[in-house]
C-alpha positions in Angstrom: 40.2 179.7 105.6 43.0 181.1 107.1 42.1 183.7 110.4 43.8 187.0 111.5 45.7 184.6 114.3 47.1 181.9 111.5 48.1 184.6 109.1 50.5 186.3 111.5 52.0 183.2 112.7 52.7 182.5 109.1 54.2 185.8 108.4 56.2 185.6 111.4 57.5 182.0 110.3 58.0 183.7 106.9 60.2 186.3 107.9 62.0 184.2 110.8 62.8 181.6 108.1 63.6 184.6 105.5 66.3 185.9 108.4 67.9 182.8 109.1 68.2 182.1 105.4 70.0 185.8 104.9 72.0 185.2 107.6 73.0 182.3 106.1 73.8 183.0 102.7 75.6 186.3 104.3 78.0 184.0 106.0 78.9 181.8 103.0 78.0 183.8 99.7 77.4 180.9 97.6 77.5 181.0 93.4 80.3 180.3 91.0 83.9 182.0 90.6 86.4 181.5 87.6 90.3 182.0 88.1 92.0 183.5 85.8 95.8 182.9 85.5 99.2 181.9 83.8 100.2 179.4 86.5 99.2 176.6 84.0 101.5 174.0 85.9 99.2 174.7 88.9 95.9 173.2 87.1 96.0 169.8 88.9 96.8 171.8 92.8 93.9 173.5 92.3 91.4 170.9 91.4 92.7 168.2 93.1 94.0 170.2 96.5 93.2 173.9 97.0 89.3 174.0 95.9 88.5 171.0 97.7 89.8 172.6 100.7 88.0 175.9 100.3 84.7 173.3 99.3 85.0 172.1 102.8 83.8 175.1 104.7 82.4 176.9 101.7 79.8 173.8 99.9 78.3 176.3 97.8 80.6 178.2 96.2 81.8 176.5 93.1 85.4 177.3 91.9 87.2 177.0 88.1 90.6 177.6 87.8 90.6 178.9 83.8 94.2 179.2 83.2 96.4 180.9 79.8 99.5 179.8 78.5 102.0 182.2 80.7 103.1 183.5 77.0 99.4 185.0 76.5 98.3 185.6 79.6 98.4 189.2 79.5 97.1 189.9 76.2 94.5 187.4 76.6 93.2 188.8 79.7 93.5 192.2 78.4 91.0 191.0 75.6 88.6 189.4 78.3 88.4 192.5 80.3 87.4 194.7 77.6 84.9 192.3 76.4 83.7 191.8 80.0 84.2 188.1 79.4 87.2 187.4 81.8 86.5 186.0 85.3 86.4 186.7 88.8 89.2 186.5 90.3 92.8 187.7 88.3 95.6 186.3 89.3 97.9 189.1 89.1 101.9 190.1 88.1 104.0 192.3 90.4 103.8 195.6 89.7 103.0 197.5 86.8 101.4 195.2 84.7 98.0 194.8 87.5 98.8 198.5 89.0 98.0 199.4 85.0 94.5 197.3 84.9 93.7 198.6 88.8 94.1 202.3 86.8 91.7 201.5 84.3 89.1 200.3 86.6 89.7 196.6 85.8 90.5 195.5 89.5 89.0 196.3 92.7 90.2 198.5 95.5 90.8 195.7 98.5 91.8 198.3 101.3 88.8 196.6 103.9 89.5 193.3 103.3 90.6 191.6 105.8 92.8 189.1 105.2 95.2 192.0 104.4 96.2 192.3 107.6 97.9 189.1 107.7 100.8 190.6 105.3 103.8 193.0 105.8 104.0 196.0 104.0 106.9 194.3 101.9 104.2 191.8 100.5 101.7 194.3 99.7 104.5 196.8 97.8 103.7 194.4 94.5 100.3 195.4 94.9 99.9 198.8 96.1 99.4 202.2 94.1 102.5 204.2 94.2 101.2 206.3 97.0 100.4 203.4 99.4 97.0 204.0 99.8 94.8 201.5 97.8 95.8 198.0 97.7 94.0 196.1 94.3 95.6 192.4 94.9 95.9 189.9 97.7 99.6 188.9 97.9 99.9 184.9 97.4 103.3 184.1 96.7 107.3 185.1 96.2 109.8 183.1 95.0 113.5 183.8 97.4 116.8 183.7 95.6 119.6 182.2 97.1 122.2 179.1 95.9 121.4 175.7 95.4 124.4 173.1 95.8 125.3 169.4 95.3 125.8 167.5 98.7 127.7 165.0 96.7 130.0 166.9 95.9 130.3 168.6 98.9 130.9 165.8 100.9 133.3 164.3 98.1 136.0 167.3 98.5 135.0 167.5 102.0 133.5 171.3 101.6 131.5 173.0 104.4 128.3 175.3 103.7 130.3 178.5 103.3 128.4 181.7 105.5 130.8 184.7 104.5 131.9 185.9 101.1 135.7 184.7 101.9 134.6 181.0 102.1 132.5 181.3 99.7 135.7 182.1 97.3 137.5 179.6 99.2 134.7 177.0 98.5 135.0 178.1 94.9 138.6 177.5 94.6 138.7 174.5 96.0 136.1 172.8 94.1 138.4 174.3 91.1 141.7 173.2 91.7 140.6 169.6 93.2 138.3 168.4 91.0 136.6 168.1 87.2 133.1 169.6 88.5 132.5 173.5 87.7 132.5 175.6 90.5 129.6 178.1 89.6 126.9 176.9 87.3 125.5 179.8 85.5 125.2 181.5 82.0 124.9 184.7 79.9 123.5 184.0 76.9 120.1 184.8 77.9 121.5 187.4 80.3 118.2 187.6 82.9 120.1 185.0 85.0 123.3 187.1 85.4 121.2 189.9 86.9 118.4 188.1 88.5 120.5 184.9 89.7 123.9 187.7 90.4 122.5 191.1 90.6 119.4 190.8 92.7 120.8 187.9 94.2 123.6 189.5 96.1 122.8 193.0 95.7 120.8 193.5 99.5 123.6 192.7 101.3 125.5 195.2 99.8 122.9 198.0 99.6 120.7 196.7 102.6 117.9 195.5 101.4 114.8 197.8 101.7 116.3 201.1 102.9 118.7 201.1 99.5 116.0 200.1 97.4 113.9 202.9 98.8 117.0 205.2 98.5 117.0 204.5 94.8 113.2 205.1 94.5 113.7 208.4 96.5 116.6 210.1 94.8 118.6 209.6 97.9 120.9 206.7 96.3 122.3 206.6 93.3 123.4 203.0 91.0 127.3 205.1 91.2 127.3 204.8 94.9 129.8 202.1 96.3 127.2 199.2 97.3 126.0 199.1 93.8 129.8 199.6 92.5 130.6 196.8 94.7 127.8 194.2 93.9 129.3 194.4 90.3 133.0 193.6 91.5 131.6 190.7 93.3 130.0 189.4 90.4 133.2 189.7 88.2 134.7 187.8 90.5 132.5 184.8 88.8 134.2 184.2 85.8 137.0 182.3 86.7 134.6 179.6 88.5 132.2 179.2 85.8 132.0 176.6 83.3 133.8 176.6 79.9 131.9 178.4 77.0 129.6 180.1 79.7 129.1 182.7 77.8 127.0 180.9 74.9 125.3 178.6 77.8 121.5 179.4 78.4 119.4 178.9 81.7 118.3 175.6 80.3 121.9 174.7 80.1 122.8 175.3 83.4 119.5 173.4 84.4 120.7 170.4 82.7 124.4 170.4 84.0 123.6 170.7 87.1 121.2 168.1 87.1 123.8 165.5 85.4 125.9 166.3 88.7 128.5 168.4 86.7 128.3 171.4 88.8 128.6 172.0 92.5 127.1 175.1 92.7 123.8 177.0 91.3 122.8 180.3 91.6 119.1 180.1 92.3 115.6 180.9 92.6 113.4 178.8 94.8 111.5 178.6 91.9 113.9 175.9 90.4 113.8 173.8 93.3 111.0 171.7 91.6 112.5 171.1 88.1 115.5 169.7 90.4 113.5 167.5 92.6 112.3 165.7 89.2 115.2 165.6 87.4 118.9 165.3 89.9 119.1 162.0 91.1 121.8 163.4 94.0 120.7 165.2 97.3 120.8 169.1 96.9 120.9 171.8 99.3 121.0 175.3 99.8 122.5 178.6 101.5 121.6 182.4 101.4 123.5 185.1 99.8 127.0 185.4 101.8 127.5 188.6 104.1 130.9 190.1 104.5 132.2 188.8 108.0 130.3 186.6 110.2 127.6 188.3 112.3 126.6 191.0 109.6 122.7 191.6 108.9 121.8 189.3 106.1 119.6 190.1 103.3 117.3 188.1 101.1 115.6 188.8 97.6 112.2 187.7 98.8 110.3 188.6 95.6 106.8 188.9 95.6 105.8 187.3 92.2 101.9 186.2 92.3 99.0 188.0 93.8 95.0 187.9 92.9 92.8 190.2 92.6 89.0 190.9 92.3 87.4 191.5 88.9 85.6 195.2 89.1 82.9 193.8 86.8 82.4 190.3 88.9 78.6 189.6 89.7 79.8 187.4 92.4 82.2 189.5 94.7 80.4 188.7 97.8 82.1 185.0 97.4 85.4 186.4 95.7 86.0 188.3 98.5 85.0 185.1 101.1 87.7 183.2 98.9 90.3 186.3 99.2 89.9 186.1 102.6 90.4 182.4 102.6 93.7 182.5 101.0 94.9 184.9 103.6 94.9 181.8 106.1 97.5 179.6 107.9 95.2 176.6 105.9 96.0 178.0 102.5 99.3 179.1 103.4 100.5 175.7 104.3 99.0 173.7 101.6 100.2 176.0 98.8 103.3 175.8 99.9 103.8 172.1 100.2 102.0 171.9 96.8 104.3 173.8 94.9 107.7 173.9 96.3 109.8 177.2 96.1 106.7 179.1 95.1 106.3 180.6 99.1 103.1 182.3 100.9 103.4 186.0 101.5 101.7 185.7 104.8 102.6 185.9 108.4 101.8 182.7 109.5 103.8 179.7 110.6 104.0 177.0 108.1 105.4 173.5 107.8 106.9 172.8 104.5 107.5 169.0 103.6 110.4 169.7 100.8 113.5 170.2 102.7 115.4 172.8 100.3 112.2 174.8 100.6 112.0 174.7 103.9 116.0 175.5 104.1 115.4 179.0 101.8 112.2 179.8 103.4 113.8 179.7 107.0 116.0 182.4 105.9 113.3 184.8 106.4 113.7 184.1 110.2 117.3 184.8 110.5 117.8 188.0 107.4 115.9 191.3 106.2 113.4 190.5 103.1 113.6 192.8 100.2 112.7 192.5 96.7 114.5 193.4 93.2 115.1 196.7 93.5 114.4 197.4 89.3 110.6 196.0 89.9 108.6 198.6 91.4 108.8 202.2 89.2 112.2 202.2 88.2 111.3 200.2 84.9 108.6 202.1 83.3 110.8 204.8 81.6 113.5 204.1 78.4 115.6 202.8 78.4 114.0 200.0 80.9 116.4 199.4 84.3 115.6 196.0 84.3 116.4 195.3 80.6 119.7 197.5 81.6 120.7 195.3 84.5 120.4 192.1 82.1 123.0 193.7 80.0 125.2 195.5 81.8 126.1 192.8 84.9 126.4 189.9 82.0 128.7 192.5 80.4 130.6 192.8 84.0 130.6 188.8 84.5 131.9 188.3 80.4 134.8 190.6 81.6 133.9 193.7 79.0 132.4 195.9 80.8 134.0 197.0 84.1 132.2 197.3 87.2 132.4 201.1 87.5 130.9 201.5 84.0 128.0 199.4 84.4 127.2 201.3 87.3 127.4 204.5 85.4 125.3 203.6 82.0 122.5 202.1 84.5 122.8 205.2 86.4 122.5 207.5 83.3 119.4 205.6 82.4 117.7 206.4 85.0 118.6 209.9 85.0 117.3 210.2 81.4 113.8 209.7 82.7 113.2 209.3 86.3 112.5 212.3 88.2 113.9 212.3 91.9 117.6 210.8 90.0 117.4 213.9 88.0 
């Protein structure tokens, strides 16, 4: 029989052992979390390099990475989260597509978390409600435009990595007149790439990255206003330098020729960097958008592209949030990174990156002002769509029929037709 004495010292083993075991499972939430998301090229990164990671100083928490064809992804999810079916973490899309599921009480509000802190402002705009106040994803990665070009080639005609937009032109013509390879390897046909790949690619350092974009967003800039007027000259100064039949050639096309060695030049996303590493058998390098003269600010497209958030009806947010805050670190930062080249973290930390051409565009956020396409955040949610515009009208400028100052005024007239503060 157990006396007054042995049943206190009992209790008080009971509830030492019941403290140490809440402060325990307080410190590492343990349970199980399913990813959802489109990134369906990422399934191997995940199980064979990112959850083994977070395993190693969070044992219990067991991770799936569930993705969806990129194709279904948003309808599929959609589906889940009305059925309550989908999982805990989302990864989500820039913009408008999670801002809508944060509205309808789909995603979390993420304001306390505190891996947050280890992002800029420009990182967490993807993410953010339009007044700034409640942030529903954790930014994981952008993808940085720029140009991609042959060293081969470059070395062959003798050509050095042009810095302003005169040697860039001069580059051009050279690689024109001297040889059989085309100068500039780009399409219209499918007409994204002559406003994602031209546009948005040289755009900032005409209309300085974030304070023109915000100009736009505010009313105080208009797409008739000389940087914008300007951006399109540049770009219909292309034509000449692309390849023959360009304007039938789709982004796959220009893929392939440049990976047979056929062109010296690429306008780029970092995102292609990978589909070159596996298929070019030449060295490739890269260079940022050219400024005017030598020693003007430079400006990058630093587009934020994947975030995640937290599932509002997750029974397991306790270890969502622990593996939030994970992904916020120089650990995650750094292996993502060198696990999927061109895709780059949004954080603040210092990385090494292994790929050299991703390490060349990613070093461009040292030396030039980040900004991201300026169509993305609001200015595509009325009709007609400014992004779908800005397809047309600069592969319209670069086909040579439509001129520069027209494209600026149907894009402008768009927005006008809708948007408030360019009204």
């Amino acid at each position: 029989m157990l006396n007054a004495h042995s049943i206190l010292s009992v209790s008080k083993y009971a509830l030492a052992t019941a403290v140490v075991l809440g402060s325990a499972s307080m410190t590492h939430a343990a349970g199980t979390l399913n990813i959802e998301s489109w990134r369906s090229d990422d399934a191997n990164i995940w199980s064979d390099v990112i959850i083994p990671a977070f395993n190693k100083s969070h044992p219990d928490t067991k991770v799936n990475f569930t993705p969806t064809p990129p194709t279904q992804y948003n309808s599929a999810l959609q589906a889940k989260l009305q059925a309550g079916t989908a999982g805990d973490l989302i990864t989500c899309r820039p913009f408008d597509t999670s801002l809508t599921l944060y509205s309808n009480g789909y995603l979390d509000k993420l304001n306390d978390l505190k891996g947050l802190s280890e992002f800029s402002s420009v990182a967490k705009s993807a993410w953010v409600t339009d007044d700034g106040k409640n942030q529903f994803c954790l930014p994981m990665a952008s993808v940085i435009h720029g140009f991609i070009y042959n060293k081969e080639i470059f070395k062959e005609l003798n050509l050095s990595v042009p810095k302003t937009q005169g040697e860039f032109f001069k580059v051009l013509d050279t690689i024109k007149s001297e040889s059989r390879y085309t100068p500039l390897v780009m399409g219209t046909a499918d007409q994204w790439e002559s406003a994602t790949m031209g546009f948005q690619n040289i755009g900032p350092n005409y209309w300085k990255g974030e304070a023109g974009r915000k100009a736009l967003l505010e009313g105080k800039a208009k797409l008739t206003d000389k940087p914008y007027v300007d951006t399109w000259k540049e770009l219909a100064k292309w034509k000449p330098y692309l390849g023959r039949g360009f304007e039938a050639q789709k982004y796959s096309d220009s893929q392939n020729l440049f990976t047979l060695g056929r062109g010296a030049i690429y306008p780029a996303g970092s995102w292609d960097i990978q589909t070159f590493n596996n298929q070019a058998d030449f060295e490739f390098g890269a260079f940022p958008p050219l400024v005017a003269k030598s020693g003007d600010t430079c400006y990058i497209s630093d587009h934020t592209d994947i975030g995640i958030g937290i599932n509002a009806s997750s029974k397991n947010k306790a270890a969502a949030r622990e593996l939030l805050n994970w992904m916020a670190s120089q650990e995650f930062a750094e292996l993502f990174a060198n696990a999927v080249p061109g895709f780059f973290p949004l954080s603040n930390h210092k990385i090494s990156i292994k790929d050299p051409v991703a390490q060349e565009f990613i070093s461009w956020r040292d030396d030039c002002e980040s900004t991201i396409r300026n169509s993305y955040q609001i200015l595509s949610r009325g009709t007609p769509n400014l992004e779908n515009q800005l397809w047309n009208v600069s592969a319209q400028v670069i086909n040579g029929t439509m001129t520069p100052k027209a494209a600026a005024e149907e894009t402008q007239k768009g927005l006008e037709q809708w948007y408030a503060p360019q009204q």
